[in-house]
C-alpha positions as CSV (number, residue, x, y, z in Angstrom):
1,X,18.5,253.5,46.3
2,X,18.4,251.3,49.8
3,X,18.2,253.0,53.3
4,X,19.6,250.8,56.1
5,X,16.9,250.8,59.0
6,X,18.3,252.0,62.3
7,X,16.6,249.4,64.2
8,X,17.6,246.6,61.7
9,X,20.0,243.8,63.7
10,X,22.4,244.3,61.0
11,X,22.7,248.3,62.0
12,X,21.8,248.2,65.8
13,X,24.9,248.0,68.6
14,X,24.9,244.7,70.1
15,X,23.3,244.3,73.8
16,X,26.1,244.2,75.8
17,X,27.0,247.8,74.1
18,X,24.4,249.6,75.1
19,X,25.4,250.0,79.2
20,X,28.9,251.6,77.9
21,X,26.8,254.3,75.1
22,X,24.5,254.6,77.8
23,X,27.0,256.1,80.4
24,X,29.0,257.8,77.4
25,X,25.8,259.8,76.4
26,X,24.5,260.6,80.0
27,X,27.9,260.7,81.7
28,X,28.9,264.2,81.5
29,X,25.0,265.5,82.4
30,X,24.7,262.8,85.6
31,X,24.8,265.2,89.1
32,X,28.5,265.0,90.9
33,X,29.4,261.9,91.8
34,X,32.5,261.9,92.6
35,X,33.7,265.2,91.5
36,X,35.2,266.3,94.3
37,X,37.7,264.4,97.4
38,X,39.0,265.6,100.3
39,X,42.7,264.5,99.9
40,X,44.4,265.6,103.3
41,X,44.1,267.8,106.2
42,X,45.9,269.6,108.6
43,X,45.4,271.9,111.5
44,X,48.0,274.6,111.8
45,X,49.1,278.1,113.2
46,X,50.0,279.7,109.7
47,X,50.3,279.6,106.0
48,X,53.7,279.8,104.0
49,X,53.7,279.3,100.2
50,X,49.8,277.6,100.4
51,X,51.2,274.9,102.8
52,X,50.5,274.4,106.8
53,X,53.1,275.5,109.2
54,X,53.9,274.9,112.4
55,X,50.9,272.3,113.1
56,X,49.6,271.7,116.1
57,X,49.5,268.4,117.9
58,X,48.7,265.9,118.1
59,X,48.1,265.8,114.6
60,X,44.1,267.0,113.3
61,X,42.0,264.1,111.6
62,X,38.9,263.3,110.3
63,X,36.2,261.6,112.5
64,X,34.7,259.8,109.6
65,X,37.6,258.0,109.0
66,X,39.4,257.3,112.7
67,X,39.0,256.5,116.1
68,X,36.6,259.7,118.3
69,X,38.6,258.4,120.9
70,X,41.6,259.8,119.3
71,X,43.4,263.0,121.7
72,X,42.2,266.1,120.2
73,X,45.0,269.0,119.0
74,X,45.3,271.4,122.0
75,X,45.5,275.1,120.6
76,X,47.0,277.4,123.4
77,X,44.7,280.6,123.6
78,X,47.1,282.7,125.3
79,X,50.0,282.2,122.7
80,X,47.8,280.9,119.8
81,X,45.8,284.5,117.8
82,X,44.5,281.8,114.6
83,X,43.9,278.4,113.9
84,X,44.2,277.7,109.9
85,X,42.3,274.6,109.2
86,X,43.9,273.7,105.8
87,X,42.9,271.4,103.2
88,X,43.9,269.3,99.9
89,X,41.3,268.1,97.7
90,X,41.0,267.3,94.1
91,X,38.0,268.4,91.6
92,X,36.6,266.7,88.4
93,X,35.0,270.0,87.8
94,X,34.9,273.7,90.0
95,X,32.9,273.1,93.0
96,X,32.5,274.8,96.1
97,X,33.9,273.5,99.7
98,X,32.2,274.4,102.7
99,X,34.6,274.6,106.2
100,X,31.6,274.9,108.8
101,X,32.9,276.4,112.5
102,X,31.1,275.4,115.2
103,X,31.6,275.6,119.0
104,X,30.4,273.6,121.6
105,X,28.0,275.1,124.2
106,X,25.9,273.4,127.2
107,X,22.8,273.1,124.5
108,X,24.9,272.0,121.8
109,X,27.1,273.3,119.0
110,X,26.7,276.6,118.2
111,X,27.5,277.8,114.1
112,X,30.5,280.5,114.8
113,X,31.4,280.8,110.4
114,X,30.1,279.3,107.2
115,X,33.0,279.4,104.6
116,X,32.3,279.0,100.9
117,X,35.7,278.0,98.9
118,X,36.0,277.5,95.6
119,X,37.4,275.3,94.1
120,X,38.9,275.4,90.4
121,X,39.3,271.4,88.2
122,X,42.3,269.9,89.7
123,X,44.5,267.0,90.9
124,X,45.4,268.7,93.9
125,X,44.0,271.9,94.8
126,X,45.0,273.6,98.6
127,X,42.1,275.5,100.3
128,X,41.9,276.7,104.0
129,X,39.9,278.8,106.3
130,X,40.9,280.8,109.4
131,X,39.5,281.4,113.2
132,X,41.0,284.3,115.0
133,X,41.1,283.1,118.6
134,X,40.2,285.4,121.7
135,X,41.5,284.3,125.2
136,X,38.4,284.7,126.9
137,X,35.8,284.2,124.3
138,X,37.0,280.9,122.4
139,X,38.0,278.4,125.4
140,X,36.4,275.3,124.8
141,X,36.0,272.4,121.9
142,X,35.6,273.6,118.5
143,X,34.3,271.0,115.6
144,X,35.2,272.1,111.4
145,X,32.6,270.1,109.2
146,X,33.8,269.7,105.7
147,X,31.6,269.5,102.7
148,X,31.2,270.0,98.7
149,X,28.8,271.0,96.2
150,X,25.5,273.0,96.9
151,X,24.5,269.5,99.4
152,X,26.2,270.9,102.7
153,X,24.7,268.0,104.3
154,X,27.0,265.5,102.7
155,X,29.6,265.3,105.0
156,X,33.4,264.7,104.2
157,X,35.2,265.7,107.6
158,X,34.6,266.2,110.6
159,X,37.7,267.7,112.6
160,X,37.5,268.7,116.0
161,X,40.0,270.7,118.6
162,X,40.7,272.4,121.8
163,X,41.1,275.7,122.7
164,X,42.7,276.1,126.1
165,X,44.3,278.8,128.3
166,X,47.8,278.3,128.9
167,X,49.0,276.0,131.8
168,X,51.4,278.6,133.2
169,X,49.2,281.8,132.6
170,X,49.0,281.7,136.4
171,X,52.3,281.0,137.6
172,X,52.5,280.0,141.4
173,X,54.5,283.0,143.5
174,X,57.6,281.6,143.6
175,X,59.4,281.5,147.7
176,X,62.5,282.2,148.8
């Protein structure tokens, strides 16, 4: 009886093989690259059917990706009672988003929430957090940081808006 030797050249892959069994073998126990995107984003006064609605303007966007120069949305604290900071992302595998709150104070950004979502394997999964607004407590700039996995440090988005009082909340006395 003859036994083929696995390390014989007439059994063993050829070199420019072994790259391709190599990722096909450690692929699916390699850490998360790339399991999880941040599709879209959108700022927004309310939720309908898992979509944004009413959004306010201009239009919310990510600071890793545009101009920090851009105009900020303006959310009007006297008329405004939540902000809904709404995402769409897609997952090779569940993970966890992160939507981080934070409000800016004379010695820096202050944490206000940590939000854990979780997110199921998709193509296009919708997530979103919430801030209730108080007239008097939540004037100023607000910054969301997006991130995934158990690494909050990996930053996807950074969004940032407004709070402001009303510009007629103090109407002039009218004269006759």
């Amino acid at each position: 009886m003859h036994f083929l030797n696995p390390l014989s050249p007439m059994t063993r892959p050829p070199m420019w093989l072994w790259p391709f069994i190599f990722c096909t073998i450690f692929y699916p126990i390699a850490p998360s690259w790339g399991q999880a995107e941040l599709l879209g984003v959108e700022l927004a006064r309310e939720i309908v059917k898992r979509a944004p609605v009413k959004p306010y303007s201009p239009v919310v966007f990510c600071e890793k990706n545009q101009n920090r120069n851009a105009p900020l949305p303006v959310i009007n604290a006297d008329t405004d009672r939540q902000v809904v900071f709404w995402n769409r992302v897609t997952a090779e595998i569940p993970t966890t988003f992160h939507h981080a709150w934070h409000k800016k104070t004379v010695d820096g950004w202050e944490p206000m929430a940590n939000i854990r979502l979780k997110v199921e394997k998709s193509s296009s999964f919708r997530i979103w957090s919430t801030k209730e607004i108080h007239p008097t407590l939540h004037l100023g700039e607000w910054m969301i940081v997006v991130s995934s996995g158990e690494d909050t440090k990996e930053v996807l988005c950074i969004a940032r808006f407004i709070v402001e009082p009303s510009v007629n909340a103090n109407p002039s006395p009218q004269t006759r």
